[in-house]
N, C-alpha and C positions, 0 to 999 in steps of 0.2 A: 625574903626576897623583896626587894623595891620595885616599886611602879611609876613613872612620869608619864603624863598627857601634856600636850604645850597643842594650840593651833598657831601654825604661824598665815598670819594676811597679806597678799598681794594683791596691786593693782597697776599694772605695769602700763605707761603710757602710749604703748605700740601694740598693734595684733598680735606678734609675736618677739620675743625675748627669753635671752637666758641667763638665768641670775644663779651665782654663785652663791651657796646659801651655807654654806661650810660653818664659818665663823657665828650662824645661829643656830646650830644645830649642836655645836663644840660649846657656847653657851649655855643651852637646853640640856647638855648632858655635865657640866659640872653644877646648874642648878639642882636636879636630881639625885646628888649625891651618889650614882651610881660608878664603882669602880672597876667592876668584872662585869659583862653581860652583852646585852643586844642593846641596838638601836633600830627603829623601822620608821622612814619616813616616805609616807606616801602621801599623793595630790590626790585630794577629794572631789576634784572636779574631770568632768572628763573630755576634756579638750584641755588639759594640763599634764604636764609631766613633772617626774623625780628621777633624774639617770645620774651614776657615776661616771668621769670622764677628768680630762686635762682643763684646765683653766688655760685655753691659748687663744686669741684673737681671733686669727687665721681660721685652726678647726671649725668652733664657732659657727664662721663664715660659711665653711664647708658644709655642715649641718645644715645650716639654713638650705643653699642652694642644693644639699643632697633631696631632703625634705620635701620641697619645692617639685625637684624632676617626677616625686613617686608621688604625690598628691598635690596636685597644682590648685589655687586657692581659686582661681576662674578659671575660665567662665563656671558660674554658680551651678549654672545649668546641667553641667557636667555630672552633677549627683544626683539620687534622687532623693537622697536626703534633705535637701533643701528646700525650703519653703519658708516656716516661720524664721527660724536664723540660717542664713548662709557661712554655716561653721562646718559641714560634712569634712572638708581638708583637716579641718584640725580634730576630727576624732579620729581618721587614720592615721595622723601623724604622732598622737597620745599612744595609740596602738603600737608604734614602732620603737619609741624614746621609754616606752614604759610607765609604768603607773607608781614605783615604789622602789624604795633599798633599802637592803638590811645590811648595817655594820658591827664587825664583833667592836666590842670594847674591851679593852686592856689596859688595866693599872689607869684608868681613870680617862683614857685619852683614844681618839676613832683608832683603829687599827688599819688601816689606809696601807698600799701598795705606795708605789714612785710614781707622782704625781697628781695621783688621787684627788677627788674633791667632789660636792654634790652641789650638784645643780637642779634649779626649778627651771623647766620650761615650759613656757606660755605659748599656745598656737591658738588662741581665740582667746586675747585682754583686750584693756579699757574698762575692765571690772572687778571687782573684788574679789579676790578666789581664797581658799587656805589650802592650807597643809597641815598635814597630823605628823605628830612627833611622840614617840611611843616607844620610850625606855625601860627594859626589864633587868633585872640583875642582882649582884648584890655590892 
């Protein structure tokens, strides 16, 4: 059996963003040379996420503004998490979007549903974050 580690680096120029990470992960797994197996990539930071979903504008949008209604980012005060960083919103919102995915692999390629695709989401950047990518198989 084969094993891949890859960290991928973000430093997204807004609080919050979602970046389509598909086509490095689809990298990361023909580097590996893995043809049959799993893929798991998960944000090691925890005001970051990894969810599957649609690559649509619009959705996106919706997420933000869903996000938004169920942990609003002010007033700060609101939490009491808050004190040294005013980030408590975006650890409940890591909590909602998830922490991690695992995709099978097949004959070399993600094994993805109809429209499929992975995304990193940022709820507290302007900083350097990674992601693990962790390929098993053969």
């Amino acid at each position: 059996m084969k094993s891949y580690r890859k960290e991928l680096w973000f430093n997204t120029p807004h609080r919050r963003d979602f970046i389509n990470i598909t086509p490095q992960i689809q990298q990361c797994l023909e580097e590996s040379g893995v043809k049959e197996g799993f893929v798991l990539v998960n944000a090691m930071h925890i005001t970051a996420s990894v969810f599957i979903n649609d690559d649509e504008s619009g959705l996106h949008h919706d997420f933000e503004a869903w996000l938004e209604k169920l942990a609003p980012e002010k007033p700060y005060s609101q939490y009491r998490h808050n004190g040294y960083e005013d980030n408590a919103d975006a650890h409940l919102k890591r909590t909602v979007m998830g922490r991690e995915v695992v995709v099978a692999v097949t004959d070399g390629q993600l094994d993805f549903g109809p429209w499929e695709q992975i995304f990193y989401g940022e709820f507290d950047g302007k900083r350097q974050k990674r992601v693990l990518v962790k390929i098993i198989g053969e």
